[in-house]
C-alpha positions as CSV (number, residue, x, y, z in Angstrom):
1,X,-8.8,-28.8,-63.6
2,X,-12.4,-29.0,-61.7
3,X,-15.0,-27.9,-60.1
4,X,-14.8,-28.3,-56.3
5,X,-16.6,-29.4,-53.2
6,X,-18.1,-26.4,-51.2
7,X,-19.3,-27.3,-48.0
8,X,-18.9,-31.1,-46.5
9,X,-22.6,-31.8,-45.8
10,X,-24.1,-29.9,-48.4
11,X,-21.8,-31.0,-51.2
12,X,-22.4,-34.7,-50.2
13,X,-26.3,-34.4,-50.1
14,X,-26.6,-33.2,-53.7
15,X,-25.1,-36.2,-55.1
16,X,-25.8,-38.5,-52.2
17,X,-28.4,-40.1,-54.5
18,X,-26.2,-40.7,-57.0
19,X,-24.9,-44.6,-57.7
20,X,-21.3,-44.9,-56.8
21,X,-20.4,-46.9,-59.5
22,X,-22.2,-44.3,-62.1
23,X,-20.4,-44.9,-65.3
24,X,-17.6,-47.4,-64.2
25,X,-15.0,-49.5,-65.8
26,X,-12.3,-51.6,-64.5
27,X,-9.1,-52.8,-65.6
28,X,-6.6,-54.9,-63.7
29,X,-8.8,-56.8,-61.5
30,X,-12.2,-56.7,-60.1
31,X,-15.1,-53.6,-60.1
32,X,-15.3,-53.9,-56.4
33,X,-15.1,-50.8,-54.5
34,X,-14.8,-52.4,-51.4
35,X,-11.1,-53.7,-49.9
36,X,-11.3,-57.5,-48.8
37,X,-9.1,-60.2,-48.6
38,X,-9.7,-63.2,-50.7
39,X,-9.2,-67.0,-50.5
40,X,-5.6,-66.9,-50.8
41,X,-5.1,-64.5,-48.2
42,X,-4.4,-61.5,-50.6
43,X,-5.6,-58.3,-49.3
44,X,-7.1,-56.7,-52.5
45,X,-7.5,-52.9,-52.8
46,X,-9.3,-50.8,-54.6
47,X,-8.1,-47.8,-56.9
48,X,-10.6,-44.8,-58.5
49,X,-9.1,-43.0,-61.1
50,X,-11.3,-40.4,-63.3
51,X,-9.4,-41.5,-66.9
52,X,-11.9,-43.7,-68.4
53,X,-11.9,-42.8,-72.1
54,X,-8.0,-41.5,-71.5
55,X,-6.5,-44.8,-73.1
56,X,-2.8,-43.5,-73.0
57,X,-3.3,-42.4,-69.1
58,X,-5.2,-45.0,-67.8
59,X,-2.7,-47.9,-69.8
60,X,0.4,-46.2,-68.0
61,X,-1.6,-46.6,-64.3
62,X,-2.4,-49.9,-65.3
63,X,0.8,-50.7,-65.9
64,X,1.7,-49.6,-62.6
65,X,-0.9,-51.3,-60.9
66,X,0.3,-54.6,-63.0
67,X,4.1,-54.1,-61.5
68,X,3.3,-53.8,-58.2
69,X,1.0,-56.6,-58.3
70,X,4.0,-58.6,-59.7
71,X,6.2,-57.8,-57.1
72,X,4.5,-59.3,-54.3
73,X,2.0,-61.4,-53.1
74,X,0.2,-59.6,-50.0
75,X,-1.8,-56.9,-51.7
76,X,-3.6,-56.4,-55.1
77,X,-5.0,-53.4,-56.4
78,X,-7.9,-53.3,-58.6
79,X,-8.1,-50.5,-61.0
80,X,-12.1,-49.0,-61.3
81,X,-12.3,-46.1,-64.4
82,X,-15.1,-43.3,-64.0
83,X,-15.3,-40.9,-67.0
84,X,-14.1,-38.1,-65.4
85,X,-17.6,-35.5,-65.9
86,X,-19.3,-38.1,-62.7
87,X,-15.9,-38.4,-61.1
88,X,-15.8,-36.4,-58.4
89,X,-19.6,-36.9,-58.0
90,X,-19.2,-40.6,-57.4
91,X,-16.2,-39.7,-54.8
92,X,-19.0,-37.2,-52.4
93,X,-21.2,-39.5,-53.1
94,X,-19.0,-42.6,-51.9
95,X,-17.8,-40.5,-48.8
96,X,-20.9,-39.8,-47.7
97,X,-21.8,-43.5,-47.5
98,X,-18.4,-44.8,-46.4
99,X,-17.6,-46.8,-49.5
100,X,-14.5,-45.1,-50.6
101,X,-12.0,-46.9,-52.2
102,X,-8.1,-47.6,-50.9
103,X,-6.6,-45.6,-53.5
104,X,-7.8,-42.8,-55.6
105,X,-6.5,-39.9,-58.0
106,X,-7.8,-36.2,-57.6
107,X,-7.4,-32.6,-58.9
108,X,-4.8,-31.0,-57.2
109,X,-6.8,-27.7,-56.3
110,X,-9.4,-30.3,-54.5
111,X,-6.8,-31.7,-52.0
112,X,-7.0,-29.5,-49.0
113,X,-11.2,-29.8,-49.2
114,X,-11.4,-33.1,-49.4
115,X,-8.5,-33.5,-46.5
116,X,-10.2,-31.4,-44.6
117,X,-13.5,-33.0,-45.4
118,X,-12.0,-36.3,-44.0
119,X,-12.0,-38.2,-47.1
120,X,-7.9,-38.3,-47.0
121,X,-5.3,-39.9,-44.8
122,X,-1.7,-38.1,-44.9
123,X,0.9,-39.9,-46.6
124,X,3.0,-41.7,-44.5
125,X,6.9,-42.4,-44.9
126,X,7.2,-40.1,-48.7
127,X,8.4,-37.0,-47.5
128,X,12.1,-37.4,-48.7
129,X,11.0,-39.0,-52.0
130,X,8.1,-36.4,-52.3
131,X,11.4,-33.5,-51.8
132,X,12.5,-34.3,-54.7
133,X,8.7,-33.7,-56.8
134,X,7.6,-30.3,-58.3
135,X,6.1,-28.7,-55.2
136,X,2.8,-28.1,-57.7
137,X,2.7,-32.1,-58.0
138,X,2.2,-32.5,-54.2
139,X,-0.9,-31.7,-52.5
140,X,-0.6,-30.5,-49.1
141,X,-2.6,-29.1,-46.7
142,X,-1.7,-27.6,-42.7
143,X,2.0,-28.8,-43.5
144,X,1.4,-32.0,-44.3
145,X,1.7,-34.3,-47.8
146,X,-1.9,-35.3,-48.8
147,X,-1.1,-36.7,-52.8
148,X,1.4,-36.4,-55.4
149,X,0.8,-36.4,-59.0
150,X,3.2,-38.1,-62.0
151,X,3.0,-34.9,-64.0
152,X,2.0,-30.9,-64.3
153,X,0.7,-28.8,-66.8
154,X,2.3,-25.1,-67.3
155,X,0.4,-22.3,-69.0
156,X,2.6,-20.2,-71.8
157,X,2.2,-18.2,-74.7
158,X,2.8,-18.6,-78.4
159,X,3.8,-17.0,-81.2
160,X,6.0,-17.0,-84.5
161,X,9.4,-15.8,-84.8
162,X,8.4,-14.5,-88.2
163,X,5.3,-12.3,-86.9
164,X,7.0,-11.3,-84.3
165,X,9.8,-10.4,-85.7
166,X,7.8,-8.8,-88.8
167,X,6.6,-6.1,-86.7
168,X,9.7,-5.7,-84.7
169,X,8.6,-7.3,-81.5
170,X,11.1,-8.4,-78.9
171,X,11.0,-12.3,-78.9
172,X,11.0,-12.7,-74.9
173,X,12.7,-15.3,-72.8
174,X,12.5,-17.2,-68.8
175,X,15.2,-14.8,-68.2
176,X,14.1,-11.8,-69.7
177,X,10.0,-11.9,-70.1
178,X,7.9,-9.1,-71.6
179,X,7.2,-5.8,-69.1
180,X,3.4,-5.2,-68.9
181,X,4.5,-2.1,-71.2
182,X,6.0,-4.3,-73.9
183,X,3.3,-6.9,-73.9
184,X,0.3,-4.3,-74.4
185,X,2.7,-2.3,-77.0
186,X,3.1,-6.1,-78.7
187,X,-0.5,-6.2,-78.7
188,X,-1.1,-2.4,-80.0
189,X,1.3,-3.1,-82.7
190,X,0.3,-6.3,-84.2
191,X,-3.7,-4.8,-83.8
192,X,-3.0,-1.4,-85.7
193,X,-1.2,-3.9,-88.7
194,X,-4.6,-4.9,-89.1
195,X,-4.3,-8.4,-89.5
196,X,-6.2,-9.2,-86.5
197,X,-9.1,-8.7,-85.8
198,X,-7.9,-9.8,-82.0
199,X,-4.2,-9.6,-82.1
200,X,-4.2,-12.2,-78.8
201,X,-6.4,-14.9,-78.0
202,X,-6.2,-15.8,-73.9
203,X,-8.4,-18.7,-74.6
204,X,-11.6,-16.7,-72.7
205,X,-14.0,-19.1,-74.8
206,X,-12.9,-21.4,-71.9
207,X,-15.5,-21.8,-68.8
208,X,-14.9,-23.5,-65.0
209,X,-11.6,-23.8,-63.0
210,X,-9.8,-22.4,-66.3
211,X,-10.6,-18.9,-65.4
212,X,-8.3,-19.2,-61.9
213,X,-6.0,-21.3,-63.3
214,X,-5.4,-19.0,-65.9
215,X,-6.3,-15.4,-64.7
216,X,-5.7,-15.6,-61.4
217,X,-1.4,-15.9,-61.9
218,X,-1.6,-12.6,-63.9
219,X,-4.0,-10.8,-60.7
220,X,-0.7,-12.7,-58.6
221,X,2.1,-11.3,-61.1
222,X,0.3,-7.7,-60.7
223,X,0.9,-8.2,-56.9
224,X,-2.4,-9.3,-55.9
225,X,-3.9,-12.7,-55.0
226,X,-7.3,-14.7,-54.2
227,X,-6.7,-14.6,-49.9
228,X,-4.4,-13.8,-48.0
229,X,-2.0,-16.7,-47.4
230,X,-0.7,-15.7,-44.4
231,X,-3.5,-17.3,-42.6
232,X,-6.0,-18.2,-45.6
233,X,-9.1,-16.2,-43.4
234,X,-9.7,-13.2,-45.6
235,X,-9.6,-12.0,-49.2
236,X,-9.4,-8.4,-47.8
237,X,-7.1,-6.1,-49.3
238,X,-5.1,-8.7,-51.9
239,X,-8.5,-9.6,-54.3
240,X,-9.7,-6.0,-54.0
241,X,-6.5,-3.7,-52.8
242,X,-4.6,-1.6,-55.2
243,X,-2.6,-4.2,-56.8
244,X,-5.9,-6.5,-57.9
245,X,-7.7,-3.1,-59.0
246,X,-4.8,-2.2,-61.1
247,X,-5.1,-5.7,-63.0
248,X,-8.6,-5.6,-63.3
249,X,-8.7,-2.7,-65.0
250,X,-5.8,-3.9,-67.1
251,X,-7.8,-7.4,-67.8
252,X,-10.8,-5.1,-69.1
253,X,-8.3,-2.6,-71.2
254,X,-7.5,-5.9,-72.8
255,X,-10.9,-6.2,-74.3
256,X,-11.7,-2.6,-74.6
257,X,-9.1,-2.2,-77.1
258,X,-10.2,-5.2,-78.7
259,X,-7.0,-6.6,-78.1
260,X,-7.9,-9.9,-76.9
261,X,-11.7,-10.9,-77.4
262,X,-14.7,-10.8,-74.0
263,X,-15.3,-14.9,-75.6
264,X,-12.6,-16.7,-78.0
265,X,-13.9,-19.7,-79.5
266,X,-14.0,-22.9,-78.2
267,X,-10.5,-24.5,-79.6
268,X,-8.4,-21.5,-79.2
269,X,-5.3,-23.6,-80.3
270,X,-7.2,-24.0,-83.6
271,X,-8.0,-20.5,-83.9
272,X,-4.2,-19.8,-83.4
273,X,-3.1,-22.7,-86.1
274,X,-5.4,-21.1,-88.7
275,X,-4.4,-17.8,-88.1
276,X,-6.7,-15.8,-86.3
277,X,-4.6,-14.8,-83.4
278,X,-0.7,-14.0,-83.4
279,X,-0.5,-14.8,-79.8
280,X,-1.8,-17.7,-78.1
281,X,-2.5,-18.0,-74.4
282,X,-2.7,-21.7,-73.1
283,X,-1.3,-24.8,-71.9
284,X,1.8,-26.7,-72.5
285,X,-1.0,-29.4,-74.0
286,X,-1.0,-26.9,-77.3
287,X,2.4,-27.6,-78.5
288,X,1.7,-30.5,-80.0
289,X,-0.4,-29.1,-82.8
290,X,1.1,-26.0,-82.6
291,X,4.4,-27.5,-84.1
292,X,2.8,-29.5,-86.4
293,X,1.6,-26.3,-88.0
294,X,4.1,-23.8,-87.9
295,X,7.8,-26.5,-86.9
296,X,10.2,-24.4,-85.8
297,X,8.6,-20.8,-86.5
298,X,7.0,-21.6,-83.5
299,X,8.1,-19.9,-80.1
300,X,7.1,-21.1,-76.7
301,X,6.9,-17.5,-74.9
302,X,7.2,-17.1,-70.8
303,X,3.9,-15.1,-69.8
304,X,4.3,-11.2,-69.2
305,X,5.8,-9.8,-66.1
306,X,3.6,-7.6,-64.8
307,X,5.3,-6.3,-62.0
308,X,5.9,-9.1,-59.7
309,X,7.5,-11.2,-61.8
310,X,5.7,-14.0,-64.5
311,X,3.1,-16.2,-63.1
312,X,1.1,-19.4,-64.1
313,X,-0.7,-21.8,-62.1
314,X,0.4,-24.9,-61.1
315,X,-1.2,-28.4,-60.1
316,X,-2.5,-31.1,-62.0
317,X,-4.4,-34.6,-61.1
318,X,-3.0,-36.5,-58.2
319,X,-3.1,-39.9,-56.0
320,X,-4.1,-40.0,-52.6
321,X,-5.1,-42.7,-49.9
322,X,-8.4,-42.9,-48.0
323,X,-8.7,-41.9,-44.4
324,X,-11.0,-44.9,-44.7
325,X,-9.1,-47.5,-46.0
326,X,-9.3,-51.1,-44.5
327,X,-6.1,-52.0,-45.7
328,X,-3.7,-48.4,-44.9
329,X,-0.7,-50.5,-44.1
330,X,-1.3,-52.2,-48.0
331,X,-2.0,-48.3,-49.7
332,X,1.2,-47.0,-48.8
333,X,3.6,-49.4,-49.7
334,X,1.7,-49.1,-52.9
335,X,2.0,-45.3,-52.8
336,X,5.8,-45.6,-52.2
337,X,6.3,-48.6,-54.9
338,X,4.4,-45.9,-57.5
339,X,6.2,-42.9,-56.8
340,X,9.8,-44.8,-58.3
341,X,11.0,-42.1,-61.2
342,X,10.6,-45.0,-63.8
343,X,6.9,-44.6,-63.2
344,X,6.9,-40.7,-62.8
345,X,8.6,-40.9,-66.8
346,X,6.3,-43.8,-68.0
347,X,2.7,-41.8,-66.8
348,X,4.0,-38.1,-68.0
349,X,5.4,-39.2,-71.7
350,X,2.1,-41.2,-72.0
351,X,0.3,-37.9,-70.9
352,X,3.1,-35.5,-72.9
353,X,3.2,-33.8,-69.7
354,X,5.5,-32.5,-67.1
355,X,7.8,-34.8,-65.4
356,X,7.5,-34.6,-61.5
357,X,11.1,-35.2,-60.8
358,X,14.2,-34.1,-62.1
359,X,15.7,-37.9,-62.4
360,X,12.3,-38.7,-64.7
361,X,13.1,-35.6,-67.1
362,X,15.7,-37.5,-68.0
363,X,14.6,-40.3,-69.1
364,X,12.0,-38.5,-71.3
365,X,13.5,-37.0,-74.8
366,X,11.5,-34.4,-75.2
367,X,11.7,-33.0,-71.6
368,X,15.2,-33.8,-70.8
369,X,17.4,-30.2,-70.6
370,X,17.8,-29.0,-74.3
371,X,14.6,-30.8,-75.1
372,X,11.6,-29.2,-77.6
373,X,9.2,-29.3,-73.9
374,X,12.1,-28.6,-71.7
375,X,10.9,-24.9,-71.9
376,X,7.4,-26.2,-70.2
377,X,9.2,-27.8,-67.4
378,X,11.6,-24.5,-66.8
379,X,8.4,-22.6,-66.5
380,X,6.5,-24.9,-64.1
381,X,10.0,-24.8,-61.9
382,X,9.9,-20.8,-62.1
383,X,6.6,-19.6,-62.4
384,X,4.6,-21.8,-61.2
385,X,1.9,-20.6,-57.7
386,X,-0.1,-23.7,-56.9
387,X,-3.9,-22.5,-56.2
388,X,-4.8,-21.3,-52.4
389,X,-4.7,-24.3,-50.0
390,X,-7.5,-24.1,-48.0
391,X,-10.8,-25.8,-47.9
392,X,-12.3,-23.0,-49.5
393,X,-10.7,-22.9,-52.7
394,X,-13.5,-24.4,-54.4
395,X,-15.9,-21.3,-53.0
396,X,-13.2,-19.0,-54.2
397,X,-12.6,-20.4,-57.6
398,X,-16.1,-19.8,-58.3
399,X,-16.4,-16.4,-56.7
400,X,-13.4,-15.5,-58.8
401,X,-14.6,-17.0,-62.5
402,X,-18.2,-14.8,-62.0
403,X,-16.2,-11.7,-61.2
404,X,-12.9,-12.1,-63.7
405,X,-16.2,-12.9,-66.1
406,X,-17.9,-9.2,-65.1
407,X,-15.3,-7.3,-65.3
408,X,-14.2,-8.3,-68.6
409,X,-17.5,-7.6,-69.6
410,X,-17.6,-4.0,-68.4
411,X,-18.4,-4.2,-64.6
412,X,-16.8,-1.9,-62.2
413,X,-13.0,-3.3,-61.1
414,X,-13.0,-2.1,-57.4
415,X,-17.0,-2.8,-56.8
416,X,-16.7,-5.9,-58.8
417,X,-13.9,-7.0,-56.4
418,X,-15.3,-5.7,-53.4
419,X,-18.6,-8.0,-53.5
420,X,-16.3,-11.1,-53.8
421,X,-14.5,-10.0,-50.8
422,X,-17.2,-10.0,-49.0
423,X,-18.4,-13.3,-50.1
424,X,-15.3,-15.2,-49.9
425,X,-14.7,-14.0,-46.2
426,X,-18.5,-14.8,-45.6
427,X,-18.1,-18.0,-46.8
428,X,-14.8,-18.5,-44.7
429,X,-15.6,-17.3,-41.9
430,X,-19.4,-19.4,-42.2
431,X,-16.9,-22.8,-42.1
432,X,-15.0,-21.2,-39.2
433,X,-12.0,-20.5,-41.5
434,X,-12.1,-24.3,-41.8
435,X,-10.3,-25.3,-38.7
């Protein structure tokens, strides 16, 4: 998840200034962000990722880097780390001053601004392989195939069998998820036990992109949504119409009956493992713990369908190719050589996350059908709405944290709304609807 880039020239003149190479590391070959070919004839290209300090990632691309520079002799990629806090800094920065690298990864939501911003070259020759991904692990944008990612993420809720089942709560499933009315009488119930003080934690302690990620599929189960996709010019009537009023005011009932609280703590997963919440709101990254604590009392929920069905977001950290690369021929056959289902398995067990393809489920135990994260990937092929793809997003994630943030804190639904209407279509229209 991230923050975004706004505007092309004003994005890239705040961190203009800013080294390219701010707080780099390299494996597999050299720091050089430039392509070349050297004395051998090579053609050597370069590859940003943001997972410096992620050992377990950054050792599974490295070993996909090290494969493909095994398997033949006219191209090498060089692998350059950033700690991912300067990350996208570095990448503005580098595209203002043309020094982009061949390769590089980047957060799904981030795709269609940075395409449109001209940092991105479509991928060429991957559309049948890339058939076969997740849709939420390709990045697209005006129909065509921008990135792809090894894994996703999906957002669920947990509980216990035994809490649930002490105050005679239905334990929900994919097929059969809570109604709005069940969840808030799940909620009512476990509050009047009075064993918590907040029955639910939703993880609000969070800040940045996890406030769409995470709030904006329950405004889209309600019926609402953050623009109109149709065309992706106007927020009008689906961020403040009936529908997104109705879950406003249901996302504030939430805290008024102190159901869930206006600020959970800062390790919501903890909270829930120590007992502080019977029903935890997060990513499929909490299981882990989760069943460390409680084995197999613990039940992976689907999120509430409130009205139009469940919802959770969906779109992780993918790879993409330069519009500026010196070498386009060499990215893509590297592109196409990566996206083998071996590699799809290798990258998401290292991560514990969502295999992109069906064929690399398999060959991961804990994802394959039946598995103890099967559940994860059965949500991410169900629920799953990938974040607007327009340009904008980034201007519309932020709009949409400050107002999801007022009106959980009291602020009027339908006035709240209204005002980020009116500056996500100001915005829009401002970057002539990005065309």
């Amino acid at each position: 998840m991230t923050t975004g880039i706004i505007r092309k020239v004003a994005a890239a003149g705040v961190v203009a200034a800013l080294s390219v190479s701010l707080g780099a590391c390299t494996k597999g070959g050299s720091s050089t962000t430039n392509q070349g070919t050297s004395a051998n004839g090579t053609t050597e290209l370069a590859m940003w990722t943001h997972n410096a300090g992620n050992e377990e990632e950054l050792g599974a691309i490295t070993a996909v880097v090290d494969d493909f520079n095994a398997s033949q002799t006219k191209y090498k990629v060089n692998i350059q780390a950033f700690p991912q806090d300067s990350y996208n800094q570095s990448v503005v920065a580098a595209a203002a001053s043309k020094k982009l690298p061949c390769i590089l990864d980047t957060d799904g939501p981030n795709v269609p601004n940075w395409a449109w911003a001209g940092y991105l070259a479509p991928l060429e020759g991957l559309d049948e392989t890339l058939g076969k991904f997740l849709p939420s692990t390709v990045g697209q944008y005006k129909d065509k195939n921008y990135s792809y990612g090894y894994y996703d993420v999906a957002l669920a809720m947990f509980s216990r069998k035994s809490v649930l089942e002490k105050h005679d709560i239905r334990i929900p499933t994919v097929d059969q998820p809570w109604t709005q009315a069940e969840f808030d009488g799940a909620l009512k119930k476990l509050k009047d036990s009075g064993e918590y003080a907040y029955p639910a934690d939703l993880s609000t302690g969070f800040t940045g992109e996890w406030w769409p990620y995470a709030y904006s599929p329950m405004l889209q189960s309600f019926g609402g949504d953050l623009i109109d996709r149709t065309d992706f010019k106007s927020a009008d009537g689906v961020l403040n119409g009936p529908e997104a009023v109705a879950w406003a005011t249901w996302f504030r009932s939430l805290v008024a009956n102190e159901w869930v609280a206006a600020k959970g703590g800062a390790d919501s997963t903890k909270d829930f493992v120590n007992g502080k919440s019977a029903i935890l709101y997060n990513g499929s990254w909490s299981a882990k713990d989760a069943r460390e604590a409680f084995g197999d009392d613990l039940v992976v929920l689907p999120p509430p369908d409130l009205g139009h069905g469940p919802k959770i977001g969906g779109g992780s950290w993918q790879w993409a190719v330069s519009s500026s690369c010196s070498a386009p021929e060499g990215a893509m056959e590297y592109m196409k050589f990566a996206a083998q289902d071996k590699y799809v398995a290798s990258v998401a067990e290292a991560t514990r996350n969502i295999p992109a393809t069906d064929a690399a489920a398999d060959q991961v135990e804990a994802f394959k059908p039946g598995g103890e994260n099967d559940i994860f990937r059965q949500f991410a092929k169900e629920f799953a709405v990938v974040r607007p793809e327009t340009p904008g997003y980034p201007f519309i994630a932020t709009e949409f944290t400050k107002t999801a943030q007022d009106i959980i804190n009291g602020a009027d639904p339908q006035q709240a709304l209204d005002q980020a209407v009116l500056n996500i279509d100001a915005n829009q229209q401002s970057n002539n609807y990005f065309e």
